[in-house]
N, CA, C, O and CB atoms as a CASP TS submission, in Angstrom:
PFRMAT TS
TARGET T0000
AUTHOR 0000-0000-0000
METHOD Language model
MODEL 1
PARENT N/A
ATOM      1  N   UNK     1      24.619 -35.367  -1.516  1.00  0.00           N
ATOM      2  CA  UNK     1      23.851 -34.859  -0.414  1.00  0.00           C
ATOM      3  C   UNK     1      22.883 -33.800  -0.954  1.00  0.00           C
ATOM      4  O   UNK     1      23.495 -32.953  -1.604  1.00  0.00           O
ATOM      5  CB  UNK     1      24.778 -34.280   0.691  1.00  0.00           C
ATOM      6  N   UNK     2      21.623 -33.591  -0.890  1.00  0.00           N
ATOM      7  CA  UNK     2      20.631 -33.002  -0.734  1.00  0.00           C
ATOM      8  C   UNK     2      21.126 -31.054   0.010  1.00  0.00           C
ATOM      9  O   UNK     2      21.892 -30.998   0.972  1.00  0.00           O
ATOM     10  CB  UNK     2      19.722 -34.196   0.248  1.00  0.00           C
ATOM     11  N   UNK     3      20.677 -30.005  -0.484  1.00  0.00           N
ATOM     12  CA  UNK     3      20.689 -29.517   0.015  1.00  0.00           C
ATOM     13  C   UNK     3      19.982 -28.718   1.020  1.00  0.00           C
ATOM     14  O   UNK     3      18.788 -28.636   0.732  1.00  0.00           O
ATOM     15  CB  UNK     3      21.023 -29.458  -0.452  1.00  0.00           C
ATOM     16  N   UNK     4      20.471 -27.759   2.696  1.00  0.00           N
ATOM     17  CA  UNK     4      19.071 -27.091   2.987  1.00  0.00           C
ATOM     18  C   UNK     4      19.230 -25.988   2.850  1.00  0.00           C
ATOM     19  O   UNK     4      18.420 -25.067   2.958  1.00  0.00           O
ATOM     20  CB  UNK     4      18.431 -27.224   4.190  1.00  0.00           C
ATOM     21  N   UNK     5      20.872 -25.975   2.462  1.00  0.00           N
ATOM     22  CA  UNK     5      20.586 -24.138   2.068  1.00  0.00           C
ATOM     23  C   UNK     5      19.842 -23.709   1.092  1.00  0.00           C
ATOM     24  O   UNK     5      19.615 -24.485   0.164  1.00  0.00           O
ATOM     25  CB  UNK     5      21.771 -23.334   1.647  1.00  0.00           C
ATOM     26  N   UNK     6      19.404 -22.649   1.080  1.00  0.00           N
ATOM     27  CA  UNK     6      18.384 -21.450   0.598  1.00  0.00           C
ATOM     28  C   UNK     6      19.284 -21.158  -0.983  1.00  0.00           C
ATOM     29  O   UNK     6      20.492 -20.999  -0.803  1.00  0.00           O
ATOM     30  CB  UNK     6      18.340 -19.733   1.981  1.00  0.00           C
ATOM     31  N   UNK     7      18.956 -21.102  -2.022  1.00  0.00           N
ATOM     32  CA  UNK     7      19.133 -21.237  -3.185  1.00  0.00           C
ATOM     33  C   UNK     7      18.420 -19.756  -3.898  1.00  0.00           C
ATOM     34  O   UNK     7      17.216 -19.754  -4.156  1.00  0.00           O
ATOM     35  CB  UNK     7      18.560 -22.672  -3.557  1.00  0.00           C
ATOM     36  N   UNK     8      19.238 -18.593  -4.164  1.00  0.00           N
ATOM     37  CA  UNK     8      18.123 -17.881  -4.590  1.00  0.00           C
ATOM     38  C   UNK     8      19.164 -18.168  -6.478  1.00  0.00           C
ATOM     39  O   UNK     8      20.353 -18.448  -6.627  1.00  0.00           O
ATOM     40  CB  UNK     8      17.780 -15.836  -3.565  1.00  0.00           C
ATOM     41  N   UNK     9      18.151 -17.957  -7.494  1.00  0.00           N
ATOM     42  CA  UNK     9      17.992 -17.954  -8.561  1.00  0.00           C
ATOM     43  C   UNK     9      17.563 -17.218  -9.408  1.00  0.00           C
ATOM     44  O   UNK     9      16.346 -17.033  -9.376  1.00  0.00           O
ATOM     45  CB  UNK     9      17.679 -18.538  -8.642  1.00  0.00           C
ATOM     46  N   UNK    10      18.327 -16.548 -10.434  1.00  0.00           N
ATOM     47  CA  UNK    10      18.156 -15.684 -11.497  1.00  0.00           C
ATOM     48  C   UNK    10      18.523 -15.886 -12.665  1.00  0.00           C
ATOM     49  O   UNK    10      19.619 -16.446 -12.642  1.00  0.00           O
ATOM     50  CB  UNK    10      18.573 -14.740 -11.304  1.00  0.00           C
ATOM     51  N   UNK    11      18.163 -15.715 -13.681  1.00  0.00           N
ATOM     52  CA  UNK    11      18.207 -15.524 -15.046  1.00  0.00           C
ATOM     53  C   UNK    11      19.198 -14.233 -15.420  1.00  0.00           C
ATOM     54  O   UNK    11      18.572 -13.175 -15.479  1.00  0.00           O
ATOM     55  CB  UNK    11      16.710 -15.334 -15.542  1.00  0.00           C
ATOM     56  N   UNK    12      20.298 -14.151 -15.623  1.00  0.00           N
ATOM     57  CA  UNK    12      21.734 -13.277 -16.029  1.00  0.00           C
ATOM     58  C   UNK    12      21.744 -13.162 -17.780  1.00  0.00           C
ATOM     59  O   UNK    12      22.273 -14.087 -18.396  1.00  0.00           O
ATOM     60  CB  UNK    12      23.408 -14.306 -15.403  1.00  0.00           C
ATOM     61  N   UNK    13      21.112 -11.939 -18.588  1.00  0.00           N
ATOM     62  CA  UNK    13      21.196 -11.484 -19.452  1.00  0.00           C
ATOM     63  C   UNK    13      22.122 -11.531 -19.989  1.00  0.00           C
ATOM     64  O   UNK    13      22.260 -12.084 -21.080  1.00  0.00           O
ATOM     65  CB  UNK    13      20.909 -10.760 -19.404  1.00  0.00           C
ATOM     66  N   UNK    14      22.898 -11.023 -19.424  1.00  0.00           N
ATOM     67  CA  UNK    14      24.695 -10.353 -19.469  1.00  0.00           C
ATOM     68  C   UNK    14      24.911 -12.478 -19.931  1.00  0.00           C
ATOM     69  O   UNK    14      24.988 -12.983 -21.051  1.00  0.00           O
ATOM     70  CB  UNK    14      25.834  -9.301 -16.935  1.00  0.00           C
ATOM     71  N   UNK    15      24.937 -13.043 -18.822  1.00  0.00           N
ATOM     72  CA  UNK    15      25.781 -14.389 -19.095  1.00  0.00           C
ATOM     73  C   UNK    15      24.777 -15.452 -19.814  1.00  0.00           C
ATOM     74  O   UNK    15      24.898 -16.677 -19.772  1.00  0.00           O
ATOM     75  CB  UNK    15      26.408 -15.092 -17.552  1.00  0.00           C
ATOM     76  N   UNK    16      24.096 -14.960 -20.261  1.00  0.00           N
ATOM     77  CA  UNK    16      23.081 -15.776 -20.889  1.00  0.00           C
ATOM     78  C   UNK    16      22.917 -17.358 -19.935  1.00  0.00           C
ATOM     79  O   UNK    16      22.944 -18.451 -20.501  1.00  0.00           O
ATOM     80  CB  UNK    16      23.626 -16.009 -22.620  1.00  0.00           C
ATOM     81  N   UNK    17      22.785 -17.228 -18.735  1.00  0.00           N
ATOM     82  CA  UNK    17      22.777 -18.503 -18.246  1.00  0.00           C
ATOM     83  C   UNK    17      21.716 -17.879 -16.982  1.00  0.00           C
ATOM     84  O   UNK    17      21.205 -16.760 -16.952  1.00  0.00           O
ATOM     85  CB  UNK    17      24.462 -19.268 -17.861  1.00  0.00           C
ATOM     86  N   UNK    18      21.572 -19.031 -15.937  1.00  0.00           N
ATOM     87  CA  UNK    18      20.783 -18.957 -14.635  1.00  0.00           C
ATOM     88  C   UNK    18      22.293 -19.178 -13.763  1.00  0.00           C
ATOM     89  O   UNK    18      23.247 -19.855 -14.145  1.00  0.00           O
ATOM     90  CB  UNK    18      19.314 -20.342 -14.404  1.00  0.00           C
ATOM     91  N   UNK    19      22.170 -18.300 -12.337  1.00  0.00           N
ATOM     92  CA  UNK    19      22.791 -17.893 -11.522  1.00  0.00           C
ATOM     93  C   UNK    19      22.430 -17.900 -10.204  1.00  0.00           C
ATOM     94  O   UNK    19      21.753 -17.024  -9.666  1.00  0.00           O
ATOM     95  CB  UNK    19      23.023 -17.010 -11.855  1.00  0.00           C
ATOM     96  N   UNK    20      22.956 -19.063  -9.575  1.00  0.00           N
ATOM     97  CA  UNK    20      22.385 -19.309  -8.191  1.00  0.00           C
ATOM     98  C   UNK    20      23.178 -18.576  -7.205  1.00  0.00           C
ATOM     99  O   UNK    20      24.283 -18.090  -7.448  1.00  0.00           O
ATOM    100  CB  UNK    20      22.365 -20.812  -7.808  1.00  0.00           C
ATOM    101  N   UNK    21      22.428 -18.502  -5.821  1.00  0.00           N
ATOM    102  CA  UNK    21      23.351 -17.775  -4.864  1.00  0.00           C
ATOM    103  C   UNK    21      23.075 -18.707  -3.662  1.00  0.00           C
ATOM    104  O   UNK    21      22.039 -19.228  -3.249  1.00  0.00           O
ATOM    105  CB  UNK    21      22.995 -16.056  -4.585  1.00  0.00           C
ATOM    106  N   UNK    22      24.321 -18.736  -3.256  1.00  0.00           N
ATOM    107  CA  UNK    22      23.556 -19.730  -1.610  1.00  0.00           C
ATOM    108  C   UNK    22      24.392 -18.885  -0.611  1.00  0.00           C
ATOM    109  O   UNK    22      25.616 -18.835  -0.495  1.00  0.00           O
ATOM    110  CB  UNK    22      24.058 -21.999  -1.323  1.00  0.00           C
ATOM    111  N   UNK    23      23.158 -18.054   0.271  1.00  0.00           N
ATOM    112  CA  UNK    23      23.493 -16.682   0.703  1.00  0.00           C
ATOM    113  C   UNK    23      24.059 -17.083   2.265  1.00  0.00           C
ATOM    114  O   UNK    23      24.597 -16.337   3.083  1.00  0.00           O
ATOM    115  CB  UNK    23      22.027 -15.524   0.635  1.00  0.00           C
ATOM    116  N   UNK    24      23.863 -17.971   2.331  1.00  0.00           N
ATOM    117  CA  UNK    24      24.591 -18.426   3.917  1.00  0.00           C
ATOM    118  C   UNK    24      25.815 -18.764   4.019  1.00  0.00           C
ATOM    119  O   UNK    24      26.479 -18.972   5.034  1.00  0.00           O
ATOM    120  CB  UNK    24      24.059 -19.590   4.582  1.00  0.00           C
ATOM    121  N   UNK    25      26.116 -18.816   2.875  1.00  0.00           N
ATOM    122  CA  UNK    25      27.985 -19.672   2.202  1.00  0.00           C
ATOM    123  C   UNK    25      28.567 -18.419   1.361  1.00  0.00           C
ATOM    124  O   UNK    25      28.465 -18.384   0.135  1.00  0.00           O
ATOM    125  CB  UNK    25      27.820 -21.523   0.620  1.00  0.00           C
ATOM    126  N   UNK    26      29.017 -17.674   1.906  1.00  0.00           N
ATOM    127  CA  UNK    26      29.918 -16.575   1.727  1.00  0.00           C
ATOM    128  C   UNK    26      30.407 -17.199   0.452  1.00  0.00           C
ATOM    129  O   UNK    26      30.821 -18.358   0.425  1.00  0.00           O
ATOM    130  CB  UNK    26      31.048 -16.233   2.955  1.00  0.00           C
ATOM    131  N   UNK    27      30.348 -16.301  -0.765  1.00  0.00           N
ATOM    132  CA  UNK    27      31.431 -16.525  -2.128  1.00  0.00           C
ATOM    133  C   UNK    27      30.826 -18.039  -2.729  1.00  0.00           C
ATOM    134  O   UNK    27      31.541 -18.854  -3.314  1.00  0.00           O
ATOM    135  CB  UNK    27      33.497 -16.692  -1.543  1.00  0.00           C
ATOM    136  N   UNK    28      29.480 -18.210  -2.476  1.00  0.00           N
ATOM    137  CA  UNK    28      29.128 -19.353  -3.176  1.00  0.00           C
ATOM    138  C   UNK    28      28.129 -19.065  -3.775  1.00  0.00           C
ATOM    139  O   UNK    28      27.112 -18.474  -3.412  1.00  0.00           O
ATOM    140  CB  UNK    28      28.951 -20.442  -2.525  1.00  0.00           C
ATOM    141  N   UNK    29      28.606 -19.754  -5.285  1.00  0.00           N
ATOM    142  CA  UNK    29      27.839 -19.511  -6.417  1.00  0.00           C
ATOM    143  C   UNK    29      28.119 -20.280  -7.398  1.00  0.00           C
ATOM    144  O   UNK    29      29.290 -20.625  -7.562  1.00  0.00           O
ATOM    145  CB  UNK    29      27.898 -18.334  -6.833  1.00  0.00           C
ATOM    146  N   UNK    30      27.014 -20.754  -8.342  1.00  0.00           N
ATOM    147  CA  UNK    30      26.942 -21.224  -9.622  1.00  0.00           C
ATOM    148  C   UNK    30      26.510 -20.845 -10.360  1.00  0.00           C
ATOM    149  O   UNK    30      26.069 -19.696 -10.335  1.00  0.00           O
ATOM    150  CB  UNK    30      26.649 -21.987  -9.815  1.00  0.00           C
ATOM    151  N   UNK    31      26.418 -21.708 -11.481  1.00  0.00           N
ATOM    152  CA  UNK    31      25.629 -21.106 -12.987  1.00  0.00           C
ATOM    153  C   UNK    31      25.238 -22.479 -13.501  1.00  0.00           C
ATOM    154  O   UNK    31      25.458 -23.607 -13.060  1.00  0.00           O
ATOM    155  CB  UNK    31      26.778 -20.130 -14.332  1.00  0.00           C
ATOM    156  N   UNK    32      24.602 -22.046 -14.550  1.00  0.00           N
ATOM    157  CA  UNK    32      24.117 -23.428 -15.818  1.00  0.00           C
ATOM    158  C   UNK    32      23.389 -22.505 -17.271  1.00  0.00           C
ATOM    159  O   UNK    32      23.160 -21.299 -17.366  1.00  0.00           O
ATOM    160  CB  UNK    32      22.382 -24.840 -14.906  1.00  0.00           C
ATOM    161  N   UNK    33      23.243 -23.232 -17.927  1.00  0.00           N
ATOM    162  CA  UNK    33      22.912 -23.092 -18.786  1.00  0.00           C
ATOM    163  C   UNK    33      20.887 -23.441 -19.067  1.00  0.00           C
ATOM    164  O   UNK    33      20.076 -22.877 -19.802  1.00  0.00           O
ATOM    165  CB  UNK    33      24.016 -23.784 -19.354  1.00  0.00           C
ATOM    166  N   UNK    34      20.755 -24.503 -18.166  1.00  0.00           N
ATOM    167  CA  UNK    34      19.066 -24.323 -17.873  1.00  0.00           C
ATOM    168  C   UNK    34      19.273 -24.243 -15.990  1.00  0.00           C
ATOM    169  O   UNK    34      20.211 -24.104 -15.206  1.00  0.00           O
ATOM    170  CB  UNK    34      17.812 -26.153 -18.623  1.00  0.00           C
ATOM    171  N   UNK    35      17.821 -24.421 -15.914  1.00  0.00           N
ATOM    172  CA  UNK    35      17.853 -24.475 -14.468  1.00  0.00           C
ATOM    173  C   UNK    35      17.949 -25.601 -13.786  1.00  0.00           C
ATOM    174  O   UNK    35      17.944 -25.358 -12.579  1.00  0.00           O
ATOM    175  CB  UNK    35      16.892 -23.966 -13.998  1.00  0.00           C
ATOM    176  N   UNK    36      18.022 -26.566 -13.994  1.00  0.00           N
ATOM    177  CA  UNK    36      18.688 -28.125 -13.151  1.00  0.00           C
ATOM    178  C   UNK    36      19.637 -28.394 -13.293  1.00  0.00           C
ATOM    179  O   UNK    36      20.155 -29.211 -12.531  1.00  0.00           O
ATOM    180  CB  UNK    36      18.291 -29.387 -13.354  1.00  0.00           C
ATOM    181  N   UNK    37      20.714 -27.531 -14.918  1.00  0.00           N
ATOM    182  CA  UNK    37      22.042 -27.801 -14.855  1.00  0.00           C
ATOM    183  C   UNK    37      22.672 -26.948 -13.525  1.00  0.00           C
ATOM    184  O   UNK    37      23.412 -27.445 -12.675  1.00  0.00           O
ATOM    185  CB  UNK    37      22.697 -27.410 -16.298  1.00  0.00           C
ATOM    186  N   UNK    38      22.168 -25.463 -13.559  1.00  0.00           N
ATOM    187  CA  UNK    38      21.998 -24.111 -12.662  1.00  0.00           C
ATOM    188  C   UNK    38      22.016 -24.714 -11.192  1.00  0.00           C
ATOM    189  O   UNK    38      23.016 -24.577 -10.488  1.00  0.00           O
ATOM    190  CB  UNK    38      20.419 -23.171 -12.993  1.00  0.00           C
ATOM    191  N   UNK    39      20.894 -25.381 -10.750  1.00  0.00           N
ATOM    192  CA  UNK    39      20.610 -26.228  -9.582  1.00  0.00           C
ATOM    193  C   UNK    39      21.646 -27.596  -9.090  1.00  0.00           C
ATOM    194  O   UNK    39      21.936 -28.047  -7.982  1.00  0.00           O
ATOM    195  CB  UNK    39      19.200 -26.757  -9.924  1.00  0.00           C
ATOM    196  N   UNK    40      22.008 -27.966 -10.431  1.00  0.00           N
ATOM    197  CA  UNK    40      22.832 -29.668  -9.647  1.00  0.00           C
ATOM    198  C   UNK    40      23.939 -28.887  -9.479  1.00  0.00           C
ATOM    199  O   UNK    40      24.487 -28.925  -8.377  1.00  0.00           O
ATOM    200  CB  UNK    40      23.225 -31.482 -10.766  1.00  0.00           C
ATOM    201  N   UNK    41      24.522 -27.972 -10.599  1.00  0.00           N
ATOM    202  CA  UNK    41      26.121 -26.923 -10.327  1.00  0.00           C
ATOM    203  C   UNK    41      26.162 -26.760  -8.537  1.00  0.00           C
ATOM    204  O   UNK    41      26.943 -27.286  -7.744  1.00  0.00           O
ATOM    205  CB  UNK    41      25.938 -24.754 -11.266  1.00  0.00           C
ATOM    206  N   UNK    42      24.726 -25.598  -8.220  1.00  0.00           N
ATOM    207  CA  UNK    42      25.164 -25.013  -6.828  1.00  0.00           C
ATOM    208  C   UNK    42      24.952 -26.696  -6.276  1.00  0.00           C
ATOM    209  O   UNK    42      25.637 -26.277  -5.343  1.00  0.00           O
ATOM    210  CB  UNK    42      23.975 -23.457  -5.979  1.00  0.00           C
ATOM    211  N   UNK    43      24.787 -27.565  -6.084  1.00  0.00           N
ATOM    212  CA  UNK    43      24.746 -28.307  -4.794  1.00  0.00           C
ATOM    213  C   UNK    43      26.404 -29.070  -4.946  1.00  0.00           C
ATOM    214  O   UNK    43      27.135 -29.127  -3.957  1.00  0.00           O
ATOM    215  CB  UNK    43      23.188 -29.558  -4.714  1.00  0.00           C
ATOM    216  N   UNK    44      26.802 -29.574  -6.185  1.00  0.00           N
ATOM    217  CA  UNK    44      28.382 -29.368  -6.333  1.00  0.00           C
ATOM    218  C   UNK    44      28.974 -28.935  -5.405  1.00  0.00           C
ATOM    219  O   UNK    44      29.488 -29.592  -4.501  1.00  0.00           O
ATOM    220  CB  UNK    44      28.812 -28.579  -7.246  1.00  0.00           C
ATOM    221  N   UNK    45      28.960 -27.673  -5.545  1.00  0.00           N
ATOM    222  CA  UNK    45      29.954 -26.041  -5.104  1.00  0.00           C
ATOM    223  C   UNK    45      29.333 -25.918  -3.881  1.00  0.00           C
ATOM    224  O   UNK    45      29.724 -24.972  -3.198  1.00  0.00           O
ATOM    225  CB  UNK    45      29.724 -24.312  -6.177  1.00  0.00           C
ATOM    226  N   UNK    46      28.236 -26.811  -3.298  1.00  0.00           N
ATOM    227  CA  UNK    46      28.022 -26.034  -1.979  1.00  0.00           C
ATOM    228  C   UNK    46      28.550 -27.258  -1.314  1.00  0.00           C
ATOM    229  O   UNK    46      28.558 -27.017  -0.107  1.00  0.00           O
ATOM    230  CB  UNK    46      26.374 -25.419  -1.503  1.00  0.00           C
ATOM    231  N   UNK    47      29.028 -28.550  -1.562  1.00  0.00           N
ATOM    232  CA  UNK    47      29.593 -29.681  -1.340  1.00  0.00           C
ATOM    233  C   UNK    47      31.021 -29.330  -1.138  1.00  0.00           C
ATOM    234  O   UNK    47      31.442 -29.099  -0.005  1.00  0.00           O
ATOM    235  CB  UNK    47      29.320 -30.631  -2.380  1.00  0.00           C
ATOM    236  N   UNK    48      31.804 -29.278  -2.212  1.00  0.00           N
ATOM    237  CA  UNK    48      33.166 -28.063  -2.155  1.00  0.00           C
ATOM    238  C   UNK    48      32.859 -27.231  -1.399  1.00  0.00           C
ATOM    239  O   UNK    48      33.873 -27.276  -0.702  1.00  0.00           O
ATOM    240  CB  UNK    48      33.598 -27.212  -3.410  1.00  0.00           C
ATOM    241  N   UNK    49      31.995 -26.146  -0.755  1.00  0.00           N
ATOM    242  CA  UNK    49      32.307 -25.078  -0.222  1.00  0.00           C
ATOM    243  C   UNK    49      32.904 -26.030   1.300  1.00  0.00           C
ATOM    244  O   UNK    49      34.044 -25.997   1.762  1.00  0.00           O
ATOM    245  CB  UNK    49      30.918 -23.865  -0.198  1.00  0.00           C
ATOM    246  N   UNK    50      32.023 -26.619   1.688  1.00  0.00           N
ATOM    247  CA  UNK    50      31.526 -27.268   2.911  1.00  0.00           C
ATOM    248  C   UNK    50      33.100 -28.307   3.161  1.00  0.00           C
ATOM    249  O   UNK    50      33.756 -28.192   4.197  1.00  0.00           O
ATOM    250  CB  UNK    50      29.745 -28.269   2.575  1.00  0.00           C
ATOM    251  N   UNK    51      33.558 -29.405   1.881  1.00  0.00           N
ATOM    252  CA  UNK    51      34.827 -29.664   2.431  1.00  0.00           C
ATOM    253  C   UNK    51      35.929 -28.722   2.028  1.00  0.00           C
ATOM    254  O   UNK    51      37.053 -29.220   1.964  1.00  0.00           O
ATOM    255  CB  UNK    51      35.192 -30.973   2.098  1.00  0.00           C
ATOM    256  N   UNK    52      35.831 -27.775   1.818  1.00  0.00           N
ATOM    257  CA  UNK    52      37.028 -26.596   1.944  1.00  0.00           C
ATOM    258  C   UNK    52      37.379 -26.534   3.197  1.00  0.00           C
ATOM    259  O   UNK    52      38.417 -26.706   3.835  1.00  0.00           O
ATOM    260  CB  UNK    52      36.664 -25.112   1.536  1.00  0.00           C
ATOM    261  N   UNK    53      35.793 -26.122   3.517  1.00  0.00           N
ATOM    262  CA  UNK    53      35.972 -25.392   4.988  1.00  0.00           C
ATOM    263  C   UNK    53      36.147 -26.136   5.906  1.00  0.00           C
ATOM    264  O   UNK    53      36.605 -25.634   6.933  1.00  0.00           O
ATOM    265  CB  UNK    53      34.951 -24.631   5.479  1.00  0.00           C
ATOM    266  N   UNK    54      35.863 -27.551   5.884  1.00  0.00           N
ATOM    267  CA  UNK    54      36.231 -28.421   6.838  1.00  0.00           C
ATOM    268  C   UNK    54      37.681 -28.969   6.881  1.00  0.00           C
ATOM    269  O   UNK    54      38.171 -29.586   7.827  1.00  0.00           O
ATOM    270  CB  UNK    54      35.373 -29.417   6.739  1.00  0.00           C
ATOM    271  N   UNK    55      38.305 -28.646   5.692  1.00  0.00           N
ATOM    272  CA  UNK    55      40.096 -29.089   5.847  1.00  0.00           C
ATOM    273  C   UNK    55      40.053 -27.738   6.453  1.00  0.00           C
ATOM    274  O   UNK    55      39.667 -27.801   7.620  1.00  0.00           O
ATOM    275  CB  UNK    55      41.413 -29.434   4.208  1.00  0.00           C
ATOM    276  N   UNK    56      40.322 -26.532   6.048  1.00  0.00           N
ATOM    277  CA  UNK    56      40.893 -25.085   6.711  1.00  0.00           C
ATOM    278  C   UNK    56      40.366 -25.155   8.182  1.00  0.00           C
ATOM    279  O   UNK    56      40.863 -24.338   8.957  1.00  0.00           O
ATOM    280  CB  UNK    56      40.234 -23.532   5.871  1.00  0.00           C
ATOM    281  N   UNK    57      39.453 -25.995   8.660  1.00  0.00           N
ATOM    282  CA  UNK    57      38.965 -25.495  10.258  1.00  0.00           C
ATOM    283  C   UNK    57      38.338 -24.663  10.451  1.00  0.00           C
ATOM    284  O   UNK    57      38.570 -24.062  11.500  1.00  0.00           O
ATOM    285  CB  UNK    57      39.746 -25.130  11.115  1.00  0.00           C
ATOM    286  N   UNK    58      37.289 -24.196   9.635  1.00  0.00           N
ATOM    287  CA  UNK    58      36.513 -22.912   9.264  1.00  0.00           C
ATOM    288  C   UNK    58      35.493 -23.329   9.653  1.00  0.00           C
ATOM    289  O   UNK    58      35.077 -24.416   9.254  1.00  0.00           O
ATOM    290  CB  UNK    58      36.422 -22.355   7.891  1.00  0.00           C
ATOM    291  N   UNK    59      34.562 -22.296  10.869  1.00  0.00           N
ATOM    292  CA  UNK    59      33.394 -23.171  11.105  1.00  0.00           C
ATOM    293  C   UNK    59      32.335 -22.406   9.884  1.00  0.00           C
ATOM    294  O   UNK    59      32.421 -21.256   9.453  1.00  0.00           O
ATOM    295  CB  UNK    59      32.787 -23.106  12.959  1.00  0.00           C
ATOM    296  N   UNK    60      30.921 -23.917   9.364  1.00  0.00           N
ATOM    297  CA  UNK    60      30.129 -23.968   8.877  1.00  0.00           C
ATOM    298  C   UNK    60      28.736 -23.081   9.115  1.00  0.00           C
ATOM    299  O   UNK    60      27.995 -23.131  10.097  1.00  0.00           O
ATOM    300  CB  UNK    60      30.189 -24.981   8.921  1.00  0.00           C
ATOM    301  N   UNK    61      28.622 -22.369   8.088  1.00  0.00           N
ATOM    302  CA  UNK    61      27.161 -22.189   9.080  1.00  0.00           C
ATOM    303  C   UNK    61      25.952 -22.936   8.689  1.00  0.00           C
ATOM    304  O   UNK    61      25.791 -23.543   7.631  1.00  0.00           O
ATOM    305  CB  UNK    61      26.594 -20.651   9.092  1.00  0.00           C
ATOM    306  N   UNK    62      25.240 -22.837   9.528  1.00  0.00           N
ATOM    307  CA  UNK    62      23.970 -23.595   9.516  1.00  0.00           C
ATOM    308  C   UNK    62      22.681 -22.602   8.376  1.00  0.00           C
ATOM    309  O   UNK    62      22.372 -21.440   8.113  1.00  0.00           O
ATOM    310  CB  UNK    62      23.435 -23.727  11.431  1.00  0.00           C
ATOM    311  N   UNK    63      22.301 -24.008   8.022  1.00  0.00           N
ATOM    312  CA  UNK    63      21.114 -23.267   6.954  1.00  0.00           C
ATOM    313  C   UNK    63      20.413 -21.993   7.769  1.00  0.00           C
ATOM    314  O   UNK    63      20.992 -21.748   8.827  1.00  0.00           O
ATOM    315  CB  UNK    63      19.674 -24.535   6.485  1.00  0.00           C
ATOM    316  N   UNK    64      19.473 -21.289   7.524  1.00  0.00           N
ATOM    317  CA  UNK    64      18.418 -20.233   8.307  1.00  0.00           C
ATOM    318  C   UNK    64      17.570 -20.441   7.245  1.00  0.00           C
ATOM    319  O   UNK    64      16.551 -19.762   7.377  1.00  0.00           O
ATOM    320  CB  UNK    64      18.836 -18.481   8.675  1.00  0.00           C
ATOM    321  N   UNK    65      17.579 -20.966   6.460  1.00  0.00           N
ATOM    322  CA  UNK    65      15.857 -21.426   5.835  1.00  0.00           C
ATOM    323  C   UNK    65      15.430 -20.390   5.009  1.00  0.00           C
ATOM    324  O   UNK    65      16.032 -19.645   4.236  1.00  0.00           O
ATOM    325  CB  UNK    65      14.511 -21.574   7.082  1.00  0.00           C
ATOM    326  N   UNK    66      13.988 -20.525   5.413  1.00  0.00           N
ATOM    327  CA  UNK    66      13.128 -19.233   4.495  1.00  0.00           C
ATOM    328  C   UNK    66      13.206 -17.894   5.580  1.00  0.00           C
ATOM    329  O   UNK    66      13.657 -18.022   6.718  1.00  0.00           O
ATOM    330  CB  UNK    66      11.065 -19.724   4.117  1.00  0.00           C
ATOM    331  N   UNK    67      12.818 -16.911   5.167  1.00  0.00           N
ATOM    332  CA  UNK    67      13.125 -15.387   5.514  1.00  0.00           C
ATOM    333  C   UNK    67      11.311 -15.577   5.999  1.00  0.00           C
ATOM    334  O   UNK    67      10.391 -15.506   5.184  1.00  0.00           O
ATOM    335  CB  UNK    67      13.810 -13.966   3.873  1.00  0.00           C
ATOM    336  N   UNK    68      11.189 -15.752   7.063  1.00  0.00           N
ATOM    337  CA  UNK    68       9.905 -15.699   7.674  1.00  0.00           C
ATOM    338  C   UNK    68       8.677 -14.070   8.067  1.00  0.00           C
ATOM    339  O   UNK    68       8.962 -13.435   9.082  1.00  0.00           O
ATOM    340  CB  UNK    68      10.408 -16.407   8.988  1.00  0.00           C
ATOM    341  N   UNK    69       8.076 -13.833   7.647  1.00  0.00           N
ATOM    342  CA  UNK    69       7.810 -12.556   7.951  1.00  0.00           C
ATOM    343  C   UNK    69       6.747 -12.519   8.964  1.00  0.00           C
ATOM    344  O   UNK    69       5.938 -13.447   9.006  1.00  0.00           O
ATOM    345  CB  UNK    69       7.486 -11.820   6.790  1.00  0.00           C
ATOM    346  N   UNK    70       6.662 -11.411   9.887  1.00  0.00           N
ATOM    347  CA  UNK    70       5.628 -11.688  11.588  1.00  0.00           C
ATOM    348  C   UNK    70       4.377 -10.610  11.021  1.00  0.00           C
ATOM    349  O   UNK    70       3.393 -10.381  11.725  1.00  0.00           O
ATOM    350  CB  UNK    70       6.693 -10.848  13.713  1.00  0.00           C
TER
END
């Protein structure tokens, strides 16, 4: 599955790798070693996050996209 959560991405000195965050999914995170390993990791783990939470009965939240400014 494709993702629509929001993916923010950094470059980690310390771990010599790239470090994704998917800020709508509490405690979800990946890594890689380039950035598409970095990128296919979080959609993995945001796949796992999603059937975790659907065995526990935990409701999902919904993407919120880009941070829109008025």
């Amino acid at each position: 599955m494709i993702t629509k959560y929001r993916l923010i991405v950094d470059w980690s000195d310390t771990d010599q790798a790239f470090v994704v965050e998917i800020p709508d999914l509490p405690g979800c995170l990946a890594d890689g070693a380039s950035y598409v390993e970095a990128v296919t990791n979080a959609q993995r783990v945001i796949d796992e996050w999603i059937a975790t939470a659907q065995e526990l009965g935990r409701p999902i939240p919904e993407p919120r996209g880009r941070v829109r400014f008025a």
